[in-house]
C-alpha positions in Angstrom: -50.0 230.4 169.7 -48.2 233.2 167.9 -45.5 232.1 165.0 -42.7 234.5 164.5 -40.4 234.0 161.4 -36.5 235.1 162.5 -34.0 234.8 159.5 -30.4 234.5 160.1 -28.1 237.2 158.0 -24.5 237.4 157.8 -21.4 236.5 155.6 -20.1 233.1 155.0 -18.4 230.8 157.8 -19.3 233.5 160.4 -21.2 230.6 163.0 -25.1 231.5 161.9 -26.2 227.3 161.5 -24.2 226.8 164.9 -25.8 229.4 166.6 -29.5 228.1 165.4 -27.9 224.7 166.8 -27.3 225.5 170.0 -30.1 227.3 170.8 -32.6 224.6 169.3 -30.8 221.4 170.0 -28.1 222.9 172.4 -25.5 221.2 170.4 -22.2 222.3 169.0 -20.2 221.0 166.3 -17.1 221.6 165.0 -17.5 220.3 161.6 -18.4 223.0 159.1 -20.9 222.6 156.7 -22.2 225.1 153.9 -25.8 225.9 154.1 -27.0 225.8 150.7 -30.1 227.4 150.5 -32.6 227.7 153.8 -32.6 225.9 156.6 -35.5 225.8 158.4 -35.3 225.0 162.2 -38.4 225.6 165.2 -38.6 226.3 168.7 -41.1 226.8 170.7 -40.5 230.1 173.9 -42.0 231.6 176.3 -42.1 235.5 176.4 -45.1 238.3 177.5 -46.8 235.1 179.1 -47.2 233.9 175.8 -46.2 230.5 173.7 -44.4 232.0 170.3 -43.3 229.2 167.9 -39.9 230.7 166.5 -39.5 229.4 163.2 -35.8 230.3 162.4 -34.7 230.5 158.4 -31.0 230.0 158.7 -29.7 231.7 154.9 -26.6 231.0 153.4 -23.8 233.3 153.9 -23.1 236.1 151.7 -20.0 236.6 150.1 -18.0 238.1 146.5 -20.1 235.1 144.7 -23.5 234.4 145.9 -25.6 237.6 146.9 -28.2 237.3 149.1 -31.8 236.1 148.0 -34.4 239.2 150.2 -37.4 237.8 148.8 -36.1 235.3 152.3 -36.9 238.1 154.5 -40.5 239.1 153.3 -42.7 237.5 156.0 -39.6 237.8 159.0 -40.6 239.2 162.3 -36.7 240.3 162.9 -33.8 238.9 162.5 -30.3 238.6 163.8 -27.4 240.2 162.0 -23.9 237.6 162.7 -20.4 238.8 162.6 -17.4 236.8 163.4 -15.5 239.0 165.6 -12.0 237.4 164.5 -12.5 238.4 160.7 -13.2 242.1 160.1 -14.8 242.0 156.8 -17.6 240.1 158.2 -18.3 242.9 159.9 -18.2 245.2 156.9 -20.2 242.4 155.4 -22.6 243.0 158.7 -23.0 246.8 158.0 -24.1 246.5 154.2 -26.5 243.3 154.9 -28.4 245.6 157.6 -29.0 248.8 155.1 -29.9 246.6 152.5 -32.5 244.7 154.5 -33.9 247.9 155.7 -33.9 248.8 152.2 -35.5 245.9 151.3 -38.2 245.4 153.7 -38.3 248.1 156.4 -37.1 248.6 159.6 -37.2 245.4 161.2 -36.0 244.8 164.9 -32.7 242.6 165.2 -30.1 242.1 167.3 -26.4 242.3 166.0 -24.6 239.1 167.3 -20.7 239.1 167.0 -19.8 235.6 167.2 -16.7 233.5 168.0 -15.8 235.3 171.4 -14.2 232.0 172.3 -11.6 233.1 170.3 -9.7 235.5 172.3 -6.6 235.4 170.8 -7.6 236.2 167.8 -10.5 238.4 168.6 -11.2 242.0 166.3 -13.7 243.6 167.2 -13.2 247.5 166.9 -14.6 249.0 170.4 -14.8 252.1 168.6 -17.4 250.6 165.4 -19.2 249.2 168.8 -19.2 252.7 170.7 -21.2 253.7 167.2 -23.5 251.3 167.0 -24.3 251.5 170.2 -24.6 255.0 169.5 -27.2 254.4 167.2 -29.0 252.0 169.5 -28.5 249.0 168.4 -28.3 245.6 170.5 -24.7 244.0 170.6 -24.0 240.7 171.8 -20.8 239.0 171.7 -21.4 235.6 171.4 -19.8 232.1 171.2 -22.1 229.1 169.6 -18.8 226.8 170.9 -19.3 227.6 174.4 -23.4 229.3 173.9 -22.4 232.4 175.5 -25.4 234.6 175.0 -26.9 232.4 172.1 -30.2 232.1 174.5 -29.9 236.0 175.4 -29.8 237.0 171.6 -33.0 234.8 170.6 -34.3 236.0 173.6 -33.4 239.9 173.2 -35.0 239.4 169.4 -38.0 237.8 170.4 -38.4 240.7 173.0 -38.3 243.2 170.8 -40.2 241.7 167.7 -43.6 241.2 170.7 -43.0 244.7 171.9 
């Protein structure tokens, strides 16, 4: 069986344990709790006719006082990059975390997840940042952990890329 390390990036609060919840236990709370550390969560897929054991390192969210730790990365197969599409600077946050992993260990495939689409009132997602990124071919999701709009498709997506 193949074992593919996926590490969760992103700023503070922005949905990354709820999105590893819903997709491994297809559960969804609304209490918010601070990862401290790593989680570490496993699921076992199916993709290229294979069995892959996902082993998902959820990281604490980066923010003004705690910087991310990249020695968490060195072993990852990808990862996905979360935004909460209701508060900008996540997304800024977003931008920076994904040249500084590239930085840090290379050119790893991922898939940019911008979460919380649930929230269409107070949704603020520039279409024009999107038209850019997309421009520069990367993968965007929109995504709700509340509701698990496209939290299967992004693990998927990841997975697909990281096999090839």
């Amino acid at each position: 069986m193949l074992q593919k390390k996926i590490c969760m990036l992103g700023a503070f609060a922005v949905g990354k344990t709820s999105l590893v919840r819903r997709y491994v236990e297809s559960i969804y709370s609304d209490a918010y709790h601070t990862t401290v550390g790593v989680k570490i969560s496993k699921k076992v897929v199916q993709a290229n006719n294979s069995e892959v054991n996902l082993v998902l390192w959820d990281l604490y969210g980066e923010d003004d006082f705690q910087k991310m730790n990249w020695k968490h990365l060195q072993g990852a197969f990808g990862y996905l990059l979360v935004a909460d599409g209701t508060r900008p600077a996540t997304l800024d946050k977003a931008l920076a975390l994904e040249q500084k992993a590239r930085a840090e260990v290379g050119p790893l495939p991922f898939v940019f997840v911008v979460n919380k689409c649930d929230l269409v009132n107070d949704w603020q997602f520039d279409a024009a940042l999107e038209a850019q990124l997309v421009a520069k071919k990367w993968t965007i999701l929109r995504s709700s952990a509340k509701t698990g709009e496209s939290v299967e498709e992004a693990f998927s997506q990841l997975t697909g890329k990281m096999l090839g």
